[in-house]
C-alpha positions as CSV (number, residue, x, y, z in Angstrom):
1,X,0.1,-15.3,-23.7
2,X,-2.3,-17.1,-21.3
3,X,0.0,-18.4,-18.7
4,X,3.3,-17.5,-17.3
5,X,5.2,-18.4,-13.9
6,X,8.6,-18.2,-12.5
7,X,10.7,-20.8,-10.5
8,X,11.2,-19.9,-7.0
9,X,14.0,-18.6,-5.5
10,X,13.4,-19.0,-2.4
11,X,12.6,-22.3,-0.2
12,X,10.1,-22.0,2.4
13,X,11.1,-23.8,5.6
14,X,8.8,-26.6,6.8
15,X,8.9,-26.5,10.3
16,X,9.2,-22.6,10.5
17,X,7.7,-20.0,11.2
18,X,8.3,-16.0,11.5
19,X,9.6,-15.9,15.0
20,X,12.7,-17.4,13.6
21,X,13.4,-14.4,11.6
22,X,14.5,-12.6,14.6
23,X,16.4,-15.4,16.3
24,X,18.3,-16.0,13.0
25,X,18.9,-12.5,12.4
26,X,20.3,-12.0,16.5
27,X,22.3,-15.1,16.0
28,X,24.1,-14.2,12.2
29,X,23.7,-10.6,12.3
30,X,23.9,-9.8,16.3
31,X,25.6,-6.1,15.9
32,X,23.7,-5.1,12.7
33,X,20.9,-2.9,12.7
34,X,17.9,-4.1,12.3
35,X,15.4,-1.3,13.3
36,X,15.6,1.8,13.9
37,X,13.5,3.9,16.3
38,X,12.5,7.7,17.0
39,X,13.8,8.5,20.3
40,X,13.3,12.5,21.7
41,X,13.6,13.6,18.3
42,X,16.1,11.6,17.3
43,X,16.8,8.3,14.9
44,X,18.2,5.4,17.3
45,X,19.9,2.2,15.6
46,X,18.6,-1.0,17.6
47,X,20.4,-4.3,16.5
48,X,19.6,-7.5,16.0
49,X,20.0,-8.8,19.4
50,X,18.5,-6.1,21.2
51,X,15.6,-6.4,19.0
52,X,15.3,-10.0,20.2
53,X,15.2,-9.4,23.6
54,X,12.8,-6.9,23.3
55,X,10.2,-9.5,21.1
56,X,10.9,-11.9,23.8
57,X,10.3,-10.1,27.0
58,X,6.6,-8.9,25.1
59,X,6.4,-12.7,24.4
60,X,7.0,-13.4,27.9
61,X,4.7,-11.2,28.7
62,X,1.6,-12.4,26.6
63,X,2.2,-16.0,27.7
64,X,2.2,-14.9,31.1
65,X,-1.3,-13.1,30.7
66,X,-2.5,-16.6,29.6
67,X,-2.2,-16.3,25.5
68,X,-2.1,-19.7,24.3
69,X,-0.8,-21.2,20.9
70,X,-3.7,-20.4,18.4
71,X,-4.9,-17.1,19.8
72,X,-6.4,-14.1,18.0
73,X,-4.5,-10.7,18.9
74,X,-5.8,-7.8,17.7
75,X,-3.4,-5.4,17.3
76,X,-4.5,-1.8,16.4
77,X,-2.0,1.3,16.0
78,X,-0.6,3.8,14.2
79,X,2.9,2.5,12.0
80,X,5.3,2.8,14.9
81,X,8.5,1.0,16.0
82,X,5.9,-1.2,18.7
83,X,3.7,-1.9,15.9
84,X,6.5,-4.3,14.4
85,X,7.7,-5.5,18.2
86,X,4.6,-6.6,19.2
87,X,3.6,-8.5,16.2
88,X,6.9,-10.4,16.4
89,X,6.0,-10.8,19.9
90,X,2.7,-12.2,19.5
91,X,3.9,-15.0,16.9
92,X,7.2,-15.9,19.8
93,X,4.1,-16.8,21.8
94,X,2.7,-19.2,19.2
95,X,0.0,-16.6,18.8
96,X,-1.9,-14.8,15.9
97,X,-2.3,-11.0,15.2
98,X,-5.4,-9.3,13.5
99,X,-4.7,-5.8,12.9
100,X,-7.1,-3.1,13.5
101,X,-7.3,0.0,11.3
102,X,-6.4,2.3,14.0
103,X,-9.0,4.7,11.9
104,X,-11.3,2.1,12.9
105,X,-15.1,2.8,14.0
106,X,-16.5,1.1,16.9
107,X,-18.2,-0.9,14.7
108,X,-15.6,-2.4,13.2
109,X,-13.6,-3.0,15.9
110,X,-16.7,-5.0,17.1
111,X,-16.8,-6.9,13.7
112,X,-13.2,-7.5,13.7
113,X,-12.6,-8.3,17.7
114,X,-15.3,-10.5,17.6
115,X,-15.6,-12.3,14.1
116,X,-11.8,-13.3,14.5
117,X,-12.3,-14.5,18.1
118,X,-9.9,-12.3,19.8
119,X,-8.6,-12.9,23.3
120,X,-6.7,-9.6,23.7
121,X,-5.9,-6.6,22.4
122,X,-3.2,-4.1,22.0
123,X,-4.0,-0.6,21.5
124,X,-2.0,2.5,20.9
125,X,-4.2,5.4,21.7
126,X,-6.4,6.7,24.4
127,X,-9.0,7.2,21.3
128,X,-8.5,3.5,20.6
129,X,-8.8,1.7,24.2
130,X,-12.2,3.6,24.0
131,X,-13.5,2.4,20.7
132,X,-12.5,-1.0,22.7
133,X,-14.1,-0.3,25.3
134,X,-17.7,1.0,24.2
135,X,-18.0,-2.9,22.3
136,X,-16.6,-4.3,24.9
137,X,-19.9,-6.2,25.9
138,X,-20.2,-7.4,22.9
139,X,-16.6,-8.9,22.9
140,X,-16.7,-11.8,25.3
141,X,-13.6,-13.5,24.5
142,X,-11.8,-10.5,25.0
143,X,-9.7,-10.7,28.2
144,X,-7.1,-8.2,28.2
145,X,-6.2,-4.7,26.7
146,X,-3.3,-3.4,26.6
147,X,-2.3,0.2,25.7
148,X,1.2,1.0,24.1
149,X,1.1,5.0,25.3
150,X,0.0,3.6,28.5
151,X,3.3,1.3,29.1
152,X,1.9,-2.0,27.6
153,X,5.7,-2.8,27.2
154,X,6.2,-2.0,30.8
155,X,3.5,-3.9,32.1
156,X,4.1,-7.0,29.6
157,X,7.7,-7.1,31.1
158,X,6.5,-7.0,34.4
159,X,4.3,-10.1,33.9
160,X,6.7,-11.8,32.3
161,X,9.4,-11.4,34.4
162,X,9.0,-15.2,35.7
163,X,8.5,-16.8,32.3
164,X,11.8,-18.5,31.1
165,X,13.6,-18.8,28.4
166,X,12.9,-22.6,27.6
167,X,8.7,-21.5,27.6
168,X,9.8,-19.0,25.0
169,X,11.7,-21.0,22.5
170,X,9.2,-23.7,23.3
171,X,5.9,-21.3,22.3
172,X,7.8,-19.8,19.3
173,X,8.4,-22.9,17.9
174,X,5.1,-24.2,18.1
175,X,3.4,-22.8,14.8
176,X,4.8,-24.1,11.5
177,X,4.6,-22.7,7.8
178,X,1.2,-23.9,6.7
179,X,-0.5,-22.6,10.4
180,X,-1.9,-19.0,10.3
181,X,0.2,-16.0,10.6
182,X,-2.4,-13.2,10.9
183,X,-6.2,-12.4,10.0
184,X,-5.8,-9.5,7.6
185,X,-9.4,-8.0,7.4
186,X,-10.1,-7.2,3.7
187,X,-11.1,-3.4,3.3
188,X,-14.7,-3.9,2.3
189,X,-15.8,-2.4,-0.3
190,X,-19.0,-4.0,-0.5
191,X,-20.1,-5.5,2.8
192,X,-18.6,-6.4,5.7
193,X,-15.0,-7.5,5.9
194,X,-13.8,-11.0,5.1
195,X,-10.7,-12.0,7.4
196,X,-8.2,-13.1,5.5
197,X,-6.1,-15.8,6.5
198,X,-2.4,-15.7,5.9
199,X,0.0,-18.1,6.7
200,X,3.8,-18.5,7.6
201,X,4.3,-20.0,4.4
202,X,2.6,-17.0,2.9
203,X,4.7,-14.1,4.5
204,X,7.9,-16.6,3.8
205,X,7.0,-17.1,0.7
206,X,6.1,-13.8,-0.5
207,X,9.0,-12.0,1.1
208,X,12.0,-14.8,0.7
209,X,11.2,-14.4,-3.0
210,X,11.2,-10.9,-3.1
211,X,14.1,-10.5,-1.3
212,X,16.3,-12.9,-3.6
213,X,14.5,-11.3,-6.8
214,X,15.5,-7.7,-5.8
215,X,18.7,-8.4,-3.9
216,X,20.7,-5.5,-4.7
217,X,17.9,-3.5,-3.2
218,X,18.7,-5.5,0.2
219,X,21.8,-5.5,1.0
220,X,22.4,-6.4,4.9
221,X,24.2,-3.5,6.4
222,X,23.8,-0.8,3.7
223,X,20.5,-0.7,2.9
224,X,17.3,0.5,4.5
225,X,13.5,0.9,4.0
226,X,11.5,4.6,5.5
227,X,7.9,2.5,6.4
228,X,4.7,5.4,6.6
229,X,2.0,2.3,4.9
230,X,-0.5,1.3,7.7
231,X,0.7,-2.1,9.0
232,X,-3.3,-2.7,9.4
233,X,-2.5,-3.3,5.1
234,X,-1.1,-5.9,4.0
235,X,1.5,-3.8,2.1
236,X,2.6,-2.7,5.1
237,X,3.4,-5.8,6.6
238,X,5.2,-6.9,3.5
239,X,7.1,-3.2,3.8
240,X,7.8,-4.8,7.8
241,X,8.6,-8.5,6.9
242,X,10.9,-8.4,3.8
243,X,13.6,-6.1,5.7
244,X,13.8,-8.4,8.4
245,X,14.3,-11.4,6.3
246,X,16.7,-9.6,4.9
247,X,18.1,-8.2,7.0
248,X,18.3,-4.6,6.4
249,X,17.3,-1.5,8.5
250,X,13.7,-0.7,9.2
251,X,12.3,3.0,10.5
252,X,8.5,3.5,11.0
253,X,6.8,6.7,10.6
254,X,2.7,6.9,12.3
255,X,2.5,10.5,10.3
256,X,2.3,10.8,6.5
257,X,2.4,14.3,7.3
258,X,5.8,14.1,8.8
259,X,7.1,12.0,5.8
260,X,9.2,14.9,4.4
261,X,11.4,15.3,7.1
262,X,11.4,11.9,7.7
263,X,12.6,11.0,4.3
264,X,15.3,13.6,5.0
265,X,16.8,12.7,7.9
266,X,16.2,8.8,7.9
267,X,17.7,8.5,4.5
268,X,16.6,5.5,3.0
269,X,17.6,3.5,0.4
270,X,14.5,2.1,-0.7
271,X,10.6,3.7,-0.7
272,X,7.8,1.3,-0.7
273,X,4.6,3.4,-0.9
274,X,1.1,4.1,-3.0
275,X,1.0,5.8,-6.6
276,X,-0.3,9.1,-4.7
277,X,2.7,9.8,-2.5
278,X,4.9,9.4,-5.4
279,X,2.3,11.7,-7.3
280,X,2.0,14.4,-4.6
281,X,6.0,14.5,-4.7
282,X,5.8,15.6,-8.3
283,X,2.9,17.7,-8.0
284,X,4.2,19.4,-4.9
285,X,7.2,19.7,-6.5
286,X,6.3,21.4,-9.9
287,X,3.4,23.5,-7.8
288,X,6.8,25.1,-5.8
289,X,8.7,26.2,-9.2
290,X,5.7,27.4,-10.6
291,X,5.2,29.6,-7.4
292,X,9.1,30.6,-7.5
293,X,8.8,31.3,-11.4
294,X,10.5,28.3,-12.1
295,X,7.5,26.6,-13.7
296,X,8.6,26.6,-17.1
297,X,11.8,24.9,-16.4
298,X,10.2,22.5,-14.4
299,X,8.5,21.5,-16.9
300,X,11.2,21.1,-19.5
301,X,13.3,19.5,-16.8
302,X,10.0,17.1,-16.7
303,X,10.0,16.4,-20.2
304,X,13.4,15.8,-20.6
305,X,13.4,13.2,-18.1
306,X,10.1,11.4,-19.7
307,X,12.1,11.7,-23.1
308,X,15.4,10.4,-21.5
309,X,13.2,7.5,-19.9
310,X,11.9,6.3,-22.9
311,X,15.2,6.6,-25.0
312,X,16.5,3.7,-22.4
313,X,13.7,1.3,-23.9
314,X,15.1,1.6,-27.7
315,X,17.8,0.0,-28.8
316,X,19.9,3.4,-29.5
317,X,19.5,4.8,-26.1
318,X,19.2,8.2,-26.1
319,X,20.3,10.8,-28.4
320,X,23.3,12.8,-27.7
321,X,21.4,15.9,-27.4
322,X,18.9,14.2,-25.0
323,X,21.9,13.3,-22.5
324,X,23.5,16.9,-22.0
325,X,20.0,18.0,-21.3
326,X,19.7,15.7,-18.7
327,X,22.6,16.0,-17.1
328,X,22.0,19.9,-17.1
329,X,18.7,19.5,-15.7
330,X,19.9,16.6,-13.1
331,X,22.7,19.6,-11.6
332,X,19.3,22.0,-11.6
333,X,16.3,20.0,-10.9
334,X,16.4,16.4,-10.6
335,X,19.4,16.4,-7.8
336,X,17.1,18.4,-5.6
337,X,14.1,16.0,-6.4
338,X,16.0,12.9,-4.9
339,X,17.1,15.2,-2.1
340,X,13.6,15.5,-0.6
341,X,13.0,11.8,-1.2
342,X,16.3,11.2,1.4
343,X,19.3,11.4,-1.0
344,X,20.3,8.0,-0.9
345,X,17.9,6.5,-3.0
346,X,17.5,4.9,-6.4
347,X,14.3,2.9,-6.5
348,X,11.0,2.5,-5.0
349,X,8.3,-0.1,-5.6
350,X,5.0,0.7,-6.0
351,X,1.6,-0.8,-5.4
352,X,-2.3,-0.2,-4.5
353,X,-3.4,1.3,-7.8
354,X,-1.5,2.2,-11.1
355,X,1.5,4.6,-11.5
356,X,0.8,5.6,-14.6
357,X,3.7,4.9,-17.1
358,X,3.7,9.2,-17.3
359,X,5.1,9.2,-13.9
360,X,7.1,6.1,-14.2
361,X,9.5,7.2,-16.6
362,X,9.3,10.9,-15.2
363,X,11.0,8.6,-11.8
364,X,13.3,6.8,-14.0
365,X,14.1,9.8,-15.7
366,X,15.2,12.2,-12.7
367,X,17.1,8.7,-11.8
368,X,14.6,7.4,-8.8
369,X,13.1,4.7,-10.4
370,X,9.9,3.2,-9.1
371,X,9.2,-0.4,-9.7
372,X,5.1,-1.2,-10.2
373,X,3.7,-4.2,-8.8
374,X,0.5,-5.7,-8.2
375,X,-1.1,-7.6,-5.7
376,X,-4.3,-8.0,-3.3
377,X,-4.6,-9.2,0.3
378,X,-5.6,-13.2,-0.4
379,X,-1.8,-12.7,-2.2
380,X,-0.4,-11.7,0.8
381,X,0.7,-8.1,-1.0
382,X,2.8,-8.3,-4.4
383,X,1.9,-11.6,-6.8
384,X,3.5,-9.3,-9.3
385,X,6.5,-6.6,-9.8
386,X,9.0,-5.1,-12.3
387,X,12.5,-6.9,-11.5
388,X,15.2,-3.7,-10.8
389,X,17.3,-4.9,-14.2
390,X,14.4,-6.0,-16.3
391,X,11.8,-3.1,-15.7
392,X,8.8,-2.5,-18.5
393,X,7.1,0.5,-17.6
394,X,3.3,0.7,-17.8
395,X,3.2,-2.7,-16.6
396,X,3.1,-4.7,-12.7
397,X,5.8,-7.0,-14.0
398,X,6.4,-11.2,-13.7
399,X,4.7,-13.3,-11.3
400,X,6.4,-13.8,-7.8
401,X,9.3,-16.1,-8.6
402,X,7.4,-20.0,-7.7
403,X,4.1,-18.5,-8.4
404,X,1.5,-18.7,-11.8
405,X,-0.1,-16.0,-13.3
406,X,-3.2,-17.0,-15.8
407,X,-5.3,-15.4,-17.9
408,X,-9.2,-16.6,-18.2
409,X,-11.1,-16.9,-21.1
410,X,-13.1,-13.5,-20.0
411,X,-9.7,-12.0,-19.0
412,X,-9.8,-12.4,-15.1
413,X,-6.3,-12.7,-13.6
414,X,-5.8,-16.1,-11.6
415,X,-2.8,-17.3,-9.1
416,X,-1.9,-20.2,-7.7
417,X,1.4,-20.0,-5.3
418,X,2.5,-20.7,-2.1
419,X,2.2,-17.0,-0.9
420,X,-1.9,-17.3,-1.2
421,X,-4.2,-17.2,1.9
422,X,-5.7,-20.1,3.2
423,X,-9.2,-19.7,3.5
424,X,-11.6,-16.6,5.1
425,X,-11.8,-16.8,8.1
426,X,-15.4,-18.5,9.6
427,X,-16.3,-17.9,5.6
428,X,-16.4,-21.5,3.6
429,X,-18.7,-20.5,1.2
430,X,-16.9,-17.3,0.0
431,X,-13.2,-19.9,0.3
432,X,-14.9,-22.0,-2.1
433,X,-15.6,-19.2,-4.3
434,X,-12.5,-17.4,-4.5
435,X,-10.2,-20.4,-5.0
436,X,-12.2,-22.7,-7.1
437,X,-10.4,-24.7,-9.5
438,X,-7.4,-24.2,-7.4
439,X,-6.8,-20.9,-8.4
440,X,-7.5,-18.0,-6.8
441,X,-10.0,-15.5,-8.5
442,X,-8.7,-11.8,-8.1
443,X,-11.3,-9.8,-9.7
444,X,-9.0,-8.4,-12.2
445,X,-9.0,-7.9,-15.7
446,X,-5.7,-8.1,-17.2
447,X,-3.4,-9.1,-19.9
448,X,0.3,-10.9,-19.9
449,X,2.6,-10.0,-23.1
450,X,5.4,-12.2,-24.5
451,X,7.9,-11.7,-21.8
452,X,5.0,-12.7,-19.0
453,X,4.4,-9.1,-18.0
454,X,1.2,-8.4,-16.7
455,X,-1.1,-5.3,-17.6
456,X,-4.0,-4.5,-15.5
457,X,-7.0,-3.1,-17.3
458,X,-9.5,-3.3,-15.1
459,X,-12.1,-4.9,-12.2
460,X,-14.4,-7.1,-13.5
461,X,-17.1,-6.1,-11.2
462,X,-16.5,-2.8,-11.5
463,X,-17.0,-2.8,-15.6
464,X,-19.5,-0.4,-16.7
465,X,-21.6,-1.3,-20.0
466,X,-23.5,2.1,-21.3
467,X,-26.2,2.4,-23.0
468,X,-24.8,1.6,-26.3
469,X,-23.2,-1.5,-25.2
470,X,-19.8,-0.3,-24.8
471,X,-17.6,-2.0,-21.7
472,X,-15.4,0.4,-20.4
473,X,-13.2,-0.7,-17.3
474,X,-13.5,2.8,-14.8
475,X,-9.7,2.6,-13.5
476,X,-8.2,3.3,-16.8
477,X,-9.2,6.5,-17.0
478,X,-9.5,7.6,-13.6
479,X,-5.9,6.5,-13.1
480,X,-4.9,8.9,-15.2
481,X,-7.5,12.0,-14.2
482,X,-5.8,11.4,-10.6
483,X,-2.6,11.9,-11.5
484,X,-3.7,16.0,-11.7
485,X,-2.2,17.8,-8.9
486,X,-6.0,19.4,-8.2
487,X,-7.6,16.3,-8.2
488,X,-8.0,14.1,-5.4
489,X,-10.3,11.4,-6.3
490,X,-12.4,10.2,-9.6
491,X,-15.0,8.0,-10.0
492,X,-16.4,7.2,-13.4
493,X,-20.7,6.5,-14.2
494,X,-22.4,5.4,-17.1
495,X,-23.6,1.8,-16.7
496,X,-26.9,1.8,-18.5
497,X,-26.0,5.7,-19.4
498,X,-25.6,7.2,-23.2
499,X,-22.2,8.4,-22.5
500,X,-19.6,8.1,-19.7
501,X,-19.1,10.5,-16.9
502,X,-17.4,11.8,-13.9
503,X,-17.7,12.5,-10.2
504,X,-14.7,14.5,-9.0
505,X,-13.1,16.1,-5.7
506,X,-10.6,18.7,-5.4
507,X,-7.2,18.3,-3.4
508,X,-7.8,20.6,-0.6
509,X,-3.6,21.1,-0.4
510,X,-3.4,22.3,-4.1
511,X,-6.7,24.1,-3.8
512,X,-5.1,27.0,-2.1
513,X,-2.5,27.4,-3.8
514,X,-4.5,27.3,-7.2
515,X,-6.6,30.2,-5.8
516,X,-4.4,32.5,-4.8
517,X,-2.3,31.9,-8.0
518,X,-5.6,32.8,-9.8
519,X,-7.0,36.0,-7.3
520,X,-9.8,33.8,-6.0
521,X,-10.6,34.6,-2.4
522,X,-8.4,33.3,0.4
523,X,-9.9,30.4,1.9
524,X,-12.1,29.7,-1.1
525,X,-13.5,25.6,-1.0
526,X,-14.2,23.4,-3.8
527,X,-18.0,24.2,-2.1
528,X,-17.3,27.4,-3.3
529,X,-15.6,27.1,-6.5
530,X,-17.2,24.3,-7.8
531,X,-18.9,26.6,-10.3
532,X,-16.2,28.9,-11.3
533,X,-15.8,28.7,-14.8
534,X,-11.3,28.7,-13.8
535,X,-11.8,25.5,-12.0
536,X,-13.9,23.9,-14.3
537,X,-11.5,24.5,-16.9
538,X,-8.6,23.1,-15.2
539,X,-10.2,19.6,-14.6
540,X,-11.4,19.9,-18.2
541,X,-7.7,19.9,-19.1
542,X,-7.3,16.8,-16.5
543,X,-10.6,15.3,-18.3
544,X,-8.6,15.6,-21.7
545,X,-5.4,14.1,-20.3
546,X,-7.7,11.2,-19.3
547,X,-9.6,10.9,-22.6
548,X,-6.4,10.5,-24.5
549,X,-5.4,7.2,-22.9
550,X,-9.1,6.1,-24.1
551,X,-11.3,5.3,-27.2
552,X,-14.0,8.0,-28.3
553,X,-17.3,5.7,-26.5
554,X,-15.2,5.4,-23.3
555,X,-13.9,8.8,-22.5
556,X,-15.7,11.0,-20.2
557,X,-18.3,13.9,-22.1
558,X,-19.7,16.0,-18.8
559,X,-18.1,15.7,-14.6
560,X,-19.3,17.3,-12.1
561,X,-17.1,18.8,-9.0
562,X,-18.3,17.7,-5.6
563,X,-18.0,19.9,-2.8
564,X,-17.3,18.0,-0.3
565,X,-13.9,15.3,-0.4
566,X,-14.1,11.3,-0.5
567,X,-13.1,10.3,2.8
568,X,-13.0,7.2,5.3
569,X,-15.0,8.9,7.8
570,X,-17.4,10.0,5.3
571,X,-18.1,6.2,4.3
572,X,-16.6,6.4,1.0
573,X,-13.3,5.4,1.0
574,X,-11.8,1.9,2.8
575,X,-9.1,2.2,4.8
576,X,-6.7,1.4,2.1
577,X,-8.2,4.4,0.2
578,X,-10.3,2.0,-2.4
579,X,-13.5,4.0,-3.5
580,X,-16.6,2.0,-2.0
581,X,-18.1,2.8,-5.1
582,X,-22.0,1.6,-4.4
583,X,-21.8,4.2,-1.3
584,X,-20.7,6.9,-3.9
585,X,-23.7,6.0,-6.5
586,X,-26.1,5.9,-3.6
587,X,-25.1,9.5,-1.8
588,X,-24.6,11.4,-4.9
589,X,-27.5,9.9,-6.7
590,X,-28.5,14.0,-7.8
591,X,-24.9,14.4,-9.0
592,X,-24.9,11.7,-11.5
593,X,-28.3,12.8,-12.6
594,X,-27.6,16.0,-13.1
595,X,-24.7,14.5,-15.5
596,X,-27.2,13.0,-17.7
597,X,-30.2,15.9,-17.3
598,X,-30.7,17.5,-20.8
């Protein structure tokens, strides 16, 4: 199939914009909570009106400070309860937020601040207001900074205190659905990054649509959503938005590493998060039986629930047999796997990169089923998802109810919706590009079957051709080399090369454990393992997981083990974790030639 699209189930209001969300939510839902936030330790329901009045004393604030309709905010933090007040905030002031990677260098914060125009900018940390601060001069439409840890609320309330209400509703009504939401700033994996523009009708939608689509998963009152995803992402804000429109409850964690207890003591009904949290739950997971001697039954507890998984796709269902295993294995294994992921639960949804259909049926299995989807920021987040009743695993699902999915001759994925961006920002030339035709040009190489599933397969930049004239699409494979609990990233070489190969870098978290399971020295690196002939065998066995889900001429014949990790800081990952592959080739040019020495 070429072409497939949905009819939308949602209409996007003309005149609106996403201030109203919270009005409509205080006036219809006034005593439901809407947000939660962490208070000395503690969980702390706020409703919907209390939420308001919140937005609109910030609001009050920014308009006081001199913010006018059409301004650029920057907004740059850590995922916290202010994160999502303040953005509301800055749109009830007819105002529009850039975020800020709060991982952000100087230098970015420069390019960002100052290709988006910025007037002000609210900061979290005493680390941020000084990356603001040392590019400062170079920022001379900046006017104000604010810093949350240092009372920004406080001191926005103060300024506002002789605002009224009537210059409120009249500043959040200004904007309407086709006038820009926010400048998401693309992570860059070549070059600098493009703003992207997103509008009301974007976010609205996007998350109306999603909303309707999945609406047992959003149920006002009952259901709520754990968010840890960098609101800087524009995952994130999706992860922010859609529970609002919803409305259901909302937490925010700035900590991956305090996701665990989180998950525990929030108890959410829904997970949205990236194919490696969902794999380090398994990993970790499987890593604690084997250390408690329980590996073995882990791992027939893991295949029963693969087998169970894909029994539900046949017409039969599963076996007889098949089902008093499971349910043996759910009182012994899988109950305490949706323990640690809060209890509550029974899907998540998925995006970034590929789950891998291993893991998805392994989630389905255990009875925590994660729904795939695909999407990129000019999408404004999903344009593509697995519907909760209709899931195929292995695939990102149907277009985005009132959207078009299409196939090109050479296999790049197109869209055309109301959920695209507008333009880049101050970038005509690259607009033109990306939407020509009217349709916007992803990248991607994909397929859609007979039911209008997609299949992504691969980027079409990012396609190596070897020396025999084999194309082979990199994320196939390393997708599934990933997915090892020691490895952390993998990058696939070969263009122009006789044979494919691989870069790879060892999970420092497993690493330990590996070694001591193995009587290598305590506080052993990859540095210093690299070379030991136990290691290299282990990611041989991930390198022959990998080479199964690929033909002979694109499999991967040698790797080598880096030393040292793939990191933001180290230039090699973008903030949203994408490898900036042309930094990789560059730095470990003697890596990749020692792959191909004879």
């Amino acid at each position: 199939m070429r072409e497939f699209s949905l009819p939308a189930l949602y209409e996007v209001p003309a005149d609106g914009n996403l201030a109203d969300i919270v009005r409509r939510n205080a006036a219809q839902h006034p005593d439901v909570a809407v947000i939660a936030r962490k208070v000395a330790g503690t969980w702390q329901d706020v409703t919907a009106t209390a939420f308001l009045a919140e937005v609109r004393a910030a609001a009050k604030g920014l308009i006081a400070a001199g913010i006018q309709p059409g301004d650029r905010v920057g907004l740059m933090s850590r995922t916290r309860y202010e994160w999502t007040l303040l953005d509301f905030a800055i749109w009830s002031a007819g105002a529009i937020t850039v975020p800020v990677y709060e991982t952000s260098s100087p230098e970015q914060v420069a390019w960002i601040l100052g290709d988006s125009g910025a007037t002000a900018c609210l900061v979290e940390l005493d680390a941020h207001a000084a990356a603001v601060d040392s590019v400062r001069d170079r920022l001379p439409e900046l006017k104000h900074v604010w810093q949350i840890e240092a009372g920004a609320l406080e001191e926005l309330g103060r300024l506002g205190q002789g605002v009224t209400e009537e210059t409120v509703d009249e500043r959040s009504s200004v904007a309407k659905a086709d006038d820009p939401a926010t400048i998401v700033y693309t992570s860059g994996t070549t070059g600098r990054p493009k703003g992207c523009v997103l509008t009301h009708r974007s976010f609205f939608a996007e998350c109306g649509n999603i909303v309707e689509r999945l609406r047992p998963l959003f149920r006002t009152g009952e259901c709520s959503v754990l968010l840890f995803l960098p609101l800087a992402h524009v995952f994130g804000r999706l992860v922010q938005i859609a529970p609002m429109m919803a409305p259901i409850k909302l937490g925010c964690v700035p900590d991956i590493k305090q996701l665990t207890d989180e998950l525990a003591a929030f108890r959410p009904t829904l997970v949205l998060g990236v194919p490696r949290v969902f794999e380090k739950v398994y990993n970790s997971a499987r890593a604690k039986a084997q250390a408690d001697g329980k590996g073995k039954i882990f791992d027939k507890a893991a295949d029963t629930a693969i087998a169970y998984s894909r029994a539900l796709d046949t017409p039969s269902g599963p076996a007889v047999g098949l089902k008093i295993k499971h349910k043996v294995f759910d009182k012994l294994v899988y109950g305490k796997l949706r323990a640690v992921l809060g209890g509550r639960g029974e899907y998540a949804i998925s995006g970034g990169a590929p789950l891998g259909e291993r893991l998805g049926h392994f989630f389905r299995g255990i009875g925590f089923t994660v729904l795939e989807g695909y999407g990129l920021t000019e999408s404004c987040a999903a344009t593509a998802f697995n519907p909760w009743d209709r899931q195929k695993i292995g695939t990102v699902g149907q277009p985005l109810p009132g959207s078009v999915v299409r196939i090109a001759d050479d296999g790049e994925v197109l869209l055309h919706g109301e959920h695209l961006f507008k333009e880049y920002w101050n970038n005509p030339a690259a607009t033109a590009e990306a939407l020509a035709d009217g349709w916007f040009h992803t990248g991607d190489i994909g397929t859609l079957d007979e039911d209008g599933y997609l299949r992504i397969t691969g980027r079409k930049k990012e396609i190596l051709v070897t020396a025999g004239g084999k194309n082979v699409a990199p994320a196939v494979i390393e997708d599934r080399i990933r997915a090892h609990a020691l490895v952390a990233e993998c990058m696939v070489v070969g263009d122009g090369r006789p044979f494919v190969g691989a870069l790879v870098t060892i999970d420092p978290e497993f690493l330990g454990r590996w070694a001591a399971e193995h009587g290598k020295p305590a506080g052993s690196t990859a540095a210093s393992l690299r070379e030991d002939p136990d290691l290299v065998a282990a990611i041989q066995a991930a390198i022959d997981d990998g080479n199964a889900a690929v033909s002979k001429a694109e499999s991967v014949r040698k790797f080598r083990i880096l030393p040292a990790q793939f990191t933001e800081e180290s230039g090699h990952l973008t903030p949203s974790l994408k490898l900036k592959r042309n930094v990789v080739v560059k730095d470990y040019a003697h890596e990749i030639e020692a792959i191909y020495a004879k």
